[in-house]
Backbone bond lengths (Angstrom), bond angles and torsions (degrees), N, CA, C in turn:
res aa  C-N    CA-C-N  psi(-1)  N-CA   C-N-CA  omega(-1)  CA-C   N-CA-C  phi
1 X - - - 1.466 - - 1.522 109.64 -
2 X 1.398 123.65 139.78 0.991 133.50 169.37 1.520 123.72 -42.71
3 X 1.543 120.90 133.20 1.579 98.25 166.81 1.614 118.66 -76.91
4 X 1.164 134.42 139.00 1.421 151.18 161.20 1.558 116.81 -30.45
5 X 0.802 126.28 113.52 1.441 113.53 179.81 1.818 103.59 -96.29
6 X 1.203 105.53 118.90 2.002 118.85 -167.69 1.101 85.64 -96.19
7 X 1.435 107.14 157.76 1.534 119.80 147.11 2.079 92.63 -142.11
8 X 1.738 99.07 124.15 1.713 120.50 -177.67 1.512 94.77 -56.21
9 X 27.884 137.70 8.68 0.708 42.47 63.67 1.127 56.88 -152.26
10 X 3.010 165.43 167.23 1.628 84.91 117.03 1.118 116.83 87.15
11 X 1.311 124.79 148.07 1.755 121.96 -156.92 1.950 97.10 -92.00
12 X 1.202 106.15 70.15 1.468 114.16 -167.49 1.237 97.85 -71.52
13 X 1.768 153.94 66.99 1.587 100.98 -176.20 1.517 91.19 -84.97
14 X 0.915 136.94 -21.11 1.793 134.43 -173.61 1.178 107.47 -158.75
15 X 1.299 86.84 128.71 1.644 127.43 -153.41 1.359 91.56 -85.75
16 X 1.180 128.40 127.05 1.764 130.76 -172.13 1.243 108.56 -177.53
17 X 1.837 113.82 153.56 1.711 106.09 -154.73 1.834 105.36 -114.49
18 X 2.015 101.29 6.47 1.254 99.67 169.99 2.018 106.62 -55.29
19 X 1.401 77.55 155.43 1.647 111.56 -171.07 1.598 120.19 42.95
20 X 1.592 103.39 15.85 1.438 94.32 153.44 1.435 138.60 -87.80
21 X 1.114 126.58 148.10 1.276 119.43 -163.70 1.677 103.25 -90.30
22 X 0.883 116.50 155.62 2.024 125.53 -170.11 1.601 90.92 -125.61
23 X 1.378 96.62 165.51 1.948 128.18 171.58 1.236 106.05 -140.52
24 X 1.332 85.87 155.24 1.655 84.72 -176.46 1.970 116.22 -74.20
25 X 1.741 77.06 -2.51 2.421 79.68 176.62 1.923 90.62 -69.69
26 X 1.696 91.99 -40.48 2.045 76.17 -172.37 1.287 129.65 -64.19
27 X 1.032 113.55 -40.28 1.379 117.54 153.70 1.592 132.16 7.22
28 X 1.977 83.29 -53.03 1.878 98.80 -171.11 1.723 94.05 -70.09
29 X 1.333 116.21 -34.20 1.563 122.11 -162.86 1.578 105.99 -38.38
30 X 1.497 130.03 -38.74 1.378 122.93 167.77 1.740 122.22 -47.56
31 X 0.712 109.99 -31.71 1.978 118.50 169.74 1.741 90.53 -55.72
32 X 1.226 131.56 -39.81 1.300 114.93 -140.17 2.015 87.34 -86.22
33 X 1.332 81.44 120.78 2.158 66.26 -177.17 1.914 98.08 -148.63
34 X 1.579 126.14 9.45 0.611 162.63 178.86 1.396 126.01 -90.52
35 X 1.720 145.22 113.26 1.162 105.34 -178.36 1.748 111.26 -147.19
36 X 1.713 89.38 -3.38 1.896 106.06 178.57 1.486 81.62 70.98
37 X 1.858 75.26 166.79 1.248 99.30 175.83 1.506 114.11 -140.05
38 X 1.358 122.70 175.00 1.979 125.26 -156.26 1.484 91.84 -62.66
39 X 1.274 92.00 135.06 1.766 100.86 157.84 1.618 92.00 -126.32
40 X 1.502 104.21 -141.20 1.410 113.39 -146.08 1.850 93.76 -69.06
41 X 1.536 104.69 -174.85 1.417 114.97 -168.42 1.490 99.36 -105.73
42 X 1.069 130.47 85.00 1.646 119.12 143.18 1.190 146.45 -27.80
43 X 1.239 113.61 -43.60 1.726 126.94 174.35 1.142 122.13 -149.47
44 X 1.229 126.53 112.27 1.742 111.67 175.85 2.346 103.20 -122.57
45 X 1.168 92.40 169.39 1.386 103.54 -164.67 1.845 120.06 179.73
46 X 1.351 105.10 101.41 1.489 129.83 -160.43 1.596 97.28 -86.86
47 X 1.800 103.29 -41.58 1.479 105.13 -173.01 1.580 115.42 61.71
48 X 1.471 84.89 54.56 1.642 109.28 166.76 1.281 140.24 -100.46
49 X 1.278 83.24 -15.74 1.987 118.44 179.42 1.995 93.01 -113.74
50 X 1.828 80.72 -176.53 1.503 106.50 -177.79 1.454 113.40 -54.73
51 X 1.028 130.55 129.49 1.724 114.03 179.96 1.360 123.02 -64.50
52 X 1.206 127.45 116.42 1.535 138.52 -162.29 1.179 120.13 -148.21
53 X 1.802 128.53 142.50 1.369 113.16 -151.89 1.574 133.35 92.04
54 X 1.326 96.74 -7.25 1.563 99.62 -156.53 1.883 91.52 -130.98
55 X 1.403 126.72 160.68 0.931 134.00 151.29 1.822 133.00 -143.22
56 X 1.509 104.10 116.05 1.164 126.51 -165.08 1.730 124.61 -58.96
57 X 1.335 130.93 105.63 1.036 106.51 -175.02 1.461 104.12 -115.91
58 X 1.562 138.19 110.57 1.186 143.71 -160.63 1.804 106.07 -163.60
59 X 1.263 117.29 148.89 1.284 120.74 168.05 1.598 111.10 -36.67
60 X 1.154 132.86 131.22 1.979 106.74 157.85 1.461 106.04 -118.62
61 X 1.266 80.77 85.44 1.767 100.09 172.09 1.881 99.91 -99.06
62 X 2.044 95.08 161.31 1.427 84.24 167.99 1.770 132.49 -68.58
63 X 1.318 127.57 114.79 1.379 136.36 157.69 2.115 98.36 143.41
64 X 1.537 104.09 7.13 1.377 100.82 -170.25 2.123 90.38 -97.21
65 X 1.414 107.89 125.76 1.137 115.14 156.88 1.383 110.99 -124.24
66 X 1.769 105.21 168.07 1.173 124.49 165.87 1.279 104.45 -174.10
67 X 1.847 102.85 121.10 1.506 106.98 -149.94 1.706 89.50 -171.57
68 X 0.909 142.07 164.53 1.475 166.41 73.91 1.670 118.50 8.77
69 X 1.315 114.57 106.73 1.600 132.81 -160.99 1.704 105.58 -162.65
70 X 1.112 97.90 119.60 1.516 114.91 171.39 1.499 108.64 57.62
71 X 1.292 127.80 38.84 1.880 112.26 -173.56 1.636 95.08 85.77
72 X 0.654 155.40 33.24 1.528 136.07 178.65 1.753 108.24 -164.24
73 X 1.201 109.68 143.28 1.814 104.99 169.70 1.417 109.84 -82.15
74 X 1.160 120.71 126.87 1.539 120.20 -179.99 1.301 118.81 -85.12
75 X 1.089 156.91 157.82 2.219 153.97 -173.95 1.426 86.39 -165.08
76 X 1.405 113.12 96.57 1.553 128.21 172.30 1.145 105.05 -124.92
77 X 1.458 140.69 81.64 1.448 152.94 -173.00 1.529 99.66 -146.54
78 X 1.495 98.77 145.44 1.565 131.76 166.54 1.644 113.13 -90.91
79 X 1.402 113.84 31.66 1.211 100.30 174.92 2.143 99.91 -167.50
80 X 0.958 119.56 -170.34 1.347 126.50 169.46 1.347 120.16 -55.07
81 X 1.328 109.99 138.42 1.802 98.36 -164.76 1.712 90.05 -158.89
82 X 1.433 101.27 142.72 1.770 107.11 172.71 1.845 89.45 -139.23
83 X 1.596 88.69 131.30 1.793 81.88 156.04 1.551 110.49 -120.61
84 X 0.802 144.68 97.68 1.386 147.88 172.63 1.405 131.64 -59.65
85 X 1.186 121.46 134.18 1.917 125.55 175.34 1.259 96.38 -46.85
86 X 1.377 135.47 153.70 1.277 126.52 144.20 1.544 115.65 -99.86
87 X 1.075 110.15 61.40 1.574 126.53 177.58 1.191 108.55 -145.68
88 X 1.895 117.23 107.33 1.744 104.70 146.94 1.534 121.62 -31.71
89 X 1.401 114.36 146.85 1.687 118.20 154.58 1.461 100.09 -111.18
90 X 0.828 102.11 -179.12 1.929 134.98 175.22 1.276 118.76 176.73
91 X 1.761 75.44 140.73 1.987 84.71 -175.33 1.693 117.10 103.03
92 X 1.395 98.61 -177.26 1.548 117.51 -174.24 1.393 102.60 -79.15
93 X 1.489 117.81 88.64 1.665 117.01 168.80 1.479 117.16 -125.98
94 X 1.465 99.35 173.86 1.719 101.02 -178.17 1.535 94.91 -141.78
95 X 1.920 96.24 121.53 1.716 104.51 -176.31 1.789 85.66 -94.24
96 X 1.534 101.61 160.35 1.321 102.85 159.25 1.576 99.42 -158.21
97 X 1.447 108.66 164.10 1.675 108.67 164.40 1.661 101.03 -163.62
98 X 1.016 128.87 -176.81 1.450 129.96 136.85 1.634 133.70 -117.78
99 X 1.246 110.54 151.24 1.137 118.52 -140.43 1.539 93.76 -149.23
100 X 1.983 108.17 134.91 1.295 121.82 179.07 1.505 95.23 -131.74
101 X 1.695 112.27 162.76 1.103 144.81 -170.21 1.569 110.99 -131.00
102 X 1.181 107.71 101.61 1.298 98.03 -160.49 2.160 109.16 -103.70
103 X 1.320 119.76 154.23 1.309 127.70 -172.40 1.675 69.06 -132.40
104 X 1.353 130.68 151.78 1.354 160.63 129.49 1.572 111.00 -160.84
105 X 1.155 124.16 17.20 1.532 119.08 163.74 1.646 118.78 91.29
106 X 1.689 111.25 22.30 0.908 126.70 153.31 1.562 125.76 -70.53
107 X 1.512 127.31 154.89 1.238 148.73 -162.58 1.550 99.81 -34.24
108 X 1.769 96.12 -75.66 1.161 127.60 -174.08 1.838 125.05 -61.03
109 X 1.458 97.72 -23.62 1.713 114.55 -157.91 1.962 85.99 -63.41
110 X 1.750 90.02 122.56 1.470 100.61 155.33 1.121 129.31 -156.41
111 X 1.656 137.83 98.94 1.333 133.72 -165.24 1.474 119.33 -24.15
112 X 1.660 144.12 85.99 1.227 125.13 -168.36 1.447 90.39 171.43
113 X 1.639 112.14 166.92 1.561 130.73 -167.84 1.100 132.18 15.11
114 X 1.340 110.39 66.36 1.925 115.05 -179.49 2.001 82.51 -88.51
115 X 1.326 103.04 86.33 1.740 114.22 167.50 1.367 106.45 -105.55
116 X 1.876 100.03 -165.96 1.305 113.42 -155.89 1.457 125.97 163.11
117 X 1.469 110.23 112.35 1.894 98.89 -166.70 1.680 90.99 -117.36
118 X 1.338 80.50 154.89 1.965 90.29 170.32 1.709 96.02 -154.18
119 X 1.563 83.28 170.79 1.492 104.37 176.37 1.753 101.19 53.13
120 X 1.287 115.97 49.82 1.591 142.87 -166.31 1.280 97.93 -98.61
121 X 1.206 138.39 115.70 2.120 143.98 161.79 1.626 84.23 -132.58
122 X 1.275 102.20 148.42 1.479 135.88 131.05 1.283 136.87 -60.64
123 X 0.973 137.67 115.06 1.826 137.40 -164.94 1.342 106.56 -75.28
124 X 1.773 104.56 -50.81 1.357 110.63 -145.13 1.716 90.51 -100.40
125 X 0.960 128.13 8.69 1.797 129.01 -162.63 0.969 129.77 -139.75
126 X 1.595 142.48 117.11 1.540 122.53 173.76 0.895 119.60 -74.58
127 X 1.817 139.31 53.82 0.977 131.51 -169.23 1.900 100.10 164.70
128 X 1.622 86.62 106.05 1.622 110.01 178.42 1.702 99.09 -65.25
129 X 1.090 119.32 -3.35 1.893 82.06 -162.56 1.871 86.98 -129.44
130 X 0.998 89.23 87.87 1.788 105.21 174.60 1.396 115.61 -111.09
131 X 1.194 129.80 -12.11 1.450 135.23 -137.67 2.040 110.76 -130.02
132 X 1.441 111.17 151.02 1.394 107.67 -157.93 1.817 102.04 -105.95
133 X 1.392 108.53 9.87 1.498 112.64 171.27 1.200 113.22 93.06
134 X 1.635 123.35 17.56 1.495 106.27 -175.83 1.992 91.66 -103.64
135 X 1.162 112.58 154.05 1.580 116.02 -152.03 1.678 93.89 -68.95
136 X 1.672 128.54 -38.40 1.182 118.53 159.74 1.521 147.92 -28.51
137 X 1.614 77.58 -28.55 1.700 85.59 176.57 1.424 135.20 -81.32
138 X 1.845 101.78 3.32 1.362 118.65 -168.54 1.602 115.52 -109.77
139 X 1.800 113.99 10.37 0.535 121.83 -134.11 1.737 94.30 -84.54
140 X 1.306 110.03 -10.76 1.511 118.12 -168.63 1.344 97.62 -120.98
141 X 1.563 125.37 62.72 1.254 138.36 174.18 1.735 116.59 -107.53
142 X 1.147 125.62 -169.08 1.390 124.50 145.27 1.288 95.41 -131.65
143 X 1.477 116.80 142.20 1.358 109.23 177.51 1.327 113.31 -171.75
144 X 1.240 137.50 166.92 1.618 120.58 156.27 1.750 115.46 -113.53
145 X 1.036 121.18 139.08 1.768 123.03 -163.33 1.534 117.78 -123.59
146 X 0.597 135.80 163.92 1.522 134.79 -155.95 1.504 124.24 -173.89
147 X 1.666 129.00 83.68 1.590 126.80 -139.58 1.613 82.16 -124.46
148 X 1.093 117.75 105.90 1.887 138.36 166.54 1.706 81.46 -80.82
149 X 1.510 94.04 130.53 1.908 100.22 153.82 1.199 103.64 57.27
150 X 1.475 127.29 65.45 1.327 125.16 -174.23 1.581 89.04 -124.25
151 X 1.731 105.24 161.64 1.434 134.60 -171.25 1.197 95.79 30.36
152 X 1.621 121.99 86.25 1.400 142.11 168.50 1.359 109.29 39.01
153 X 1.298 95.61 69.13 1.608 120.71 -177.06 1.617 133.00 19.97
154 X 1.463 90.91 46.12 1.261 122.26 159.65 1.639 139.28 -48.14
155 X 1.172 88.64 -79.70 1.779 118.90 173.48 1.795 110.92 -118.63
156 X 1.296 97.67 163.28 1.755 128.73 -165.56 1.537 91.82 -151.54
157 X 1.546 94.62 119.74 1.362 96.16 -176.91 1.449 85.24 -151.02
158 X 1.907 106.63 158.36 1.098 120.65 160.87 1.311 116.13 -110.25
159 X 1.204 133.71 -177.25 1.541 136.26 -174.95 1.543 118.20 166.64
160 X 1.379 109.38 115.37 1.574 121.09 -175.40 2.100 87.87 -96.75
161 X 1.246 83.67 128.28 2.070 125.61 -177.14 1.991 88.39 -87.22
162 X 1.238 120.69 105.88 1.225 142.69 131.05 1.298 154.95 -157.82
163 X 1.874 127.76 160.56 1.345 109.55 -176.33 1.962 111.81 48.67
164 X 1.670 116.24 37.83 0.913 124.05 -173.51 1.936 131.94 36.73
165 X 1.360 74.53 24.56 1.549 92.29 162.50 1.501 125.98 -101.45
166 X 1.567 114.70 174.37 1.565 104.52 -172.41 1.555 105.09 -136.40
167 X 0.799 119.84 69.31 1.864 119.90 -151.63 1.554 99.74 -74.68
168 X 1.224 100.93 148.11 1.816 100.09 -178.75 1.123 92.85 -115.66
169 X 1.398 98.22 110.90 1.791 119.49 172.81 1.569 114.76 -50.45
170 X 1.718 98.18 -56.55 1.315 104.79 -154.03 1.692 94.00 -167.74
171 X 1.366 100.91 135.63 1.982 115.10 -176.05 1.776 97.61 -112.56
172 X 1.076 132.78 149.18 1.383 139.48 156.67 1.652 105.73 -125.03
173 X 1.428 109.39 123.43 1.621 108.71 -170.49 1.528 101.67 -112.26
174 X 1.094 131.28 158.06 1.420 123.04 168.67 1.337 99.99 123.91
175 X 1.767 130.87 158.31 1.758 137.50 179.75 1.375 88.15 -77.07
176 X 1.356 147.26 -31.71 1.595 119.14 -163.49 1.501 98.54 -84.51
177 X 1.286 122.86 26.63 1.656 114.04 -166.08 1.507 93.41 -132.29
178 X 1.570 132.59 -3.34 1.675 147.41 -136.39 1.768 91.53 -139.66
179 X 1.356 123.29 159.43 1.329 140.17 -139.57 1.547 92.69 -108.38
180 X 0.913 115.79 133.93 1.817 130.13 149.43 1.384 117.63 -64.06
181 X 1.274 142.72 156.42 1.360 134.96 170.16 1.931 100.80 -99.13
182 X 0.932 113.75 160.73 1.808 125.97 -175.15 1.466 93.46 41.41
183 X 0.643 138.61 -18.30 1.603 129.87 174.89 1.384 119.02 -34.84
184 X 2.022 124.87 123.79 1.553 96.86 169.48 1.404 94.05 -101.68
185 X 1.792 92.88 156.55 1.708 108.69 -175.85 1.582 105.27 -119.86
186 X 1.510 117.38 110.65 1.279 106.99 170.74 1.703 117.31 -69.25
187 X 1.142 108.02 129.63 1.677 123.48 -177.28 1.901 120.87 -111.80
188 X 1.301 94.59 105.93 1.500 102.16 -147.93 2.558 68.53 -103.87
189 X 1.368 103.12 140.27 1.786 123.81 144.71 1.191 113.42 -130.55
190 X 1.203 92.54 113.45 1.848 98.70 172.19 1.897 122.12 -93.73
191 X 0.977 156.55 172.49 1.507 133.09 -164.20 1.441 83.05 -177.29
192 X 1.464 126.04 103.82 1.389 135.29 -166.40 1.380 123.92 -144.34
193 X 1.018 129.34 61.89 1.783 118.72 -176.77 1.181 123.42 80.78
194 X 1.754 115.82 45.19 1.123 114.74 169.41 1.972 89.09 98.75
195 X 0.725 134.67 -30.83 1.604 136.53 172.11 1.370 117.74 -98.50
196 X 1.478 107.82 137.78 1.319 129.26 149.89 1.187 148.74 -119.56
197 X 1.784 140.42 149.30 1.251 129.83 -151.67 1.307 109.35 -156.61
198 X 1.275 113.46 122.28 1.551 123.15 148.11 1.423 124.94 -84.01
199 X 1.206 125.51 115.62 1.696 137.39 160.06 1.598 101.27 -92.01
200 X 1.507 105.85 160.40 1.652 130.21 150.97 0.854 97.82 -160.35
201 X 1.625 98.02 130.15 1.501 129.35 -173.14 1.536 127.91 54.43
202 X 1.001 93.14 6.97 1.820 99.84 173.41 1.164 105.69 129.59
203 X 1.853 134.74 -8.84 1.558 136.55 -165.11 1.235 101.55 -125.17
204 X 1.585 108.89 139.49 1.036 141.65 178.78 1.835 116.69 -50.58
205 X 1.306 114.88 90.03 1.541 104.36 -179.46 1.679 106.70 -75.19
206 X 1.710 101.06 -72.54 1.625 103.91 -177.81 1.446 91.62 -95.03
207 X 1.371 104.05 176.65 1.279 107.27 127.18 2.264 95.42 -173.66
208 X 1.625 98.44 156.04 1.530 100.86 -147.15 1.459 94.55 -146.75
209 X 1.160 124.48 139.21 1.370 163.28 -169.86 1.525 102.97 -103.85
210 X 1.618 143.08 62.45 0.968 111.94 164.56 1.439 130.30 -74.24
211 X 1.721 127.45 158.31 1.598 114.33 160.88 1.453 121.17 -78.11
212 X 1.036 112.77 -22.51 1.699 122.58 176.39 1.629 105.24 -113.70
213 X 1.422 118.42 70.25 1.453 107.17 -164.69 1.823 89.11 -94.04
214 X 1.488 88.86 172.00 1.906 99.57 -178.62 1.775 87.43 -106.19
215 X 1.416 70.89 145.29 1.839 89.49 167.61 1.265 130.67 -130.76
216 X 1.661 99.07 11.71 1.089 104.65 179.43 1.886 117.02 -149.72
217 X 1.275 130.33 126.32 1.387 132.01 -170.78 1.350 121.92 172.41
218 X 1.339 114.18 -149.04 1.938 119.47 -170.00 1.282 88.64 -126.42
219 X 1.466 107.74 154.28 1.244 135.69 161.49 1.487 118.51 -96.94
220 X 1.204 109.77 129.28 1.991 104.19 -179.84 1.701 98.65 -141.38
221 X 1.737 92.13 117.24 1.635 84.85 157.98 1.506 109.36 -67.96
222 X 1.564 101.36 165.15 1.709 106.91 -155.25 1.739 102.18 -141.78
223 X 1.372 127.50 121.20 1.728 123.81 164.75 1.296 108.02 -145.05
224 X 1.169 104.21 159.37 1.212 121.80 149.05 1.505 136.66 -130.81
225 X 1.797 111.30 112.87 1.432 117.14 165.38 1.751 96.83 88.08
226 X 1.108 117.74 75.50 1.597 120.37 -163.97 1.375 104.75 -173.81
227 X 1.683 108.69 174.57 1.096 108.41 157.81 1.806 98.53 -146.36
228 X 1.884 108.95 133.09 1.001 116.87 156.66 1.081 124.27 -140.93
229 X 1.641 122.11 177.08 1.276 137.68 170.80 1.770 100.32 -94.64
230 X 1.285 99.27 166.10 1.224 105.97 166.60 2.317 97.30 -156.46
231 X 1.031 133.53 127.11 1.264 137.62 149.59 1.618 129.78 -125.03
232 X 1.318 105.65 177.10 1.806 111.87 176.01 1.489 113.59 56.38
233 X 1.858 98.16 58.90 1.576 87.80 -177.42 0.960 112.09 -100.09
234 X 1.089 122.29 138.45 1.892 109.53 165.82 1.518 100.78 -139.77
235 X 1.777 125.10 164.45 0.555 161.77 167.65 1.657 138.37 -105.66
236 X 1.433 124.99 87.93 1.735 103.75 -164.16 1.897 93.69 -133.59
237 X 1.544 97.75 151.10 1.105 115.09 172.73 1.612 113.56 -33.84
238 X 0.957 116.60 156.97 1.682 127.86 147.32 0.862 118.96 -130.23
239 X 2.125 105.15 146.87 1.561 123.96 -169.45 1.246 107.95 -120.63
């Protein structure tokens, strides 16, 4: 078994919560007021070399890649696709990278699912990477998920994965909450003391207070039926 690695947005111009819709799970999100700050570096990855470390879960039909091209990881598939760290985390960390969605008139190019699960275990399995990428298949995960520009960049939704449930944390409705095309989006997750958080570009999308939060799992960028880049990821503890 692997050792664990511990540690002890979007047409944002203003970040504002008119016409989003709330739950009563968001609610708790006011507790979260807390957020550490960088300590050491856990993971970094430019994706300048061969892609390695990572494991792909996507159709591999002909025209589906996922590969390393020009500085950036490429996910150019017509169908459901996860590529995952192959490293547990644990603990108080903050993933970040940036990440574009590209429309130039490719096969695959479709404004929609700049997603993303972390803090991801399996209950029933020693072994997260069983699955062929269609979003059903995750359905018996623990995890927390996060779909910017989802069902043709519609909805932004959050959702904590348990006990084969899919709970919707938290919805943001409105175009400043919906995807740009070529656009890069810096994508800040923070995972802190019982709290978690999505930023783009510096603004607050979720952020969530669980009582049973996970503290421990994989990270997988996550789409469906698109094509993006993603580079400059790193990963570092928080203190």
């Amino acid at each position: 078994m692997q050792a664990v690695l511990r540690a002890p947005a979007l047409a944002l111009l203003l970040f504002c919560q008119t016409g989003a819709s709330a739950s009563a799970a968001e609610a708790s999100a006011t507790a979260c007021t807390e957020w550490g700050e960088r300590g050491a570096l856990l993971h970094s990855d430019d994706f300048s070399g061969p892609l390695q470390g990572y494991v792909s879960e996507y159709p591999h039909t002909p025209g589906n890649i996922v590969t390393n091209r020009a500085g950036r990881l490429l996910i150019d598939v017509d169908a459901g696709a996860t590529v995952w760290l192959d490293k547990p985390l644990a603990g108080d960390l903050v993933i970040a990278y940036t990440r574009r969605v590209l429309l130039e008139g490719g096969k695959n190019d479709r404004l929609s699912d700049l997603n993303q699960f972390w803090m991801a275990s399996d209950p029933a399995r020693s072994t997260l990477f069983t699955r062929s990428g269609k979003l059903e298949d995750y359905d018996d995960l623990q995890l927390y998920y996060a779909g910017v520009g989802g069902n043709n960049n519609s909805t932004t939704r959050m959702r904590r994965y348990g006990q084969g449930q899919r709970q919707l944390v938290a919805e943001r409705q409105g175009s400043e909450f919906m995807l740009e095309p070529n656009r890069d989006y810096q994508i800040e997750i923070r995972v802190y003391r019982g709290c978690t958080r999505l930023r783009i570009d510096g603004h607050d999308i979720f952020s969530y207070r669980d009582p049973q939060p996970y503290s421990q799992g994989y990270f997988g960028f996550r789409t469906t039926w698109s094509r993006q880049t993603i580079t400059h990821f790193t990963i570092h503890q928080l203190k």
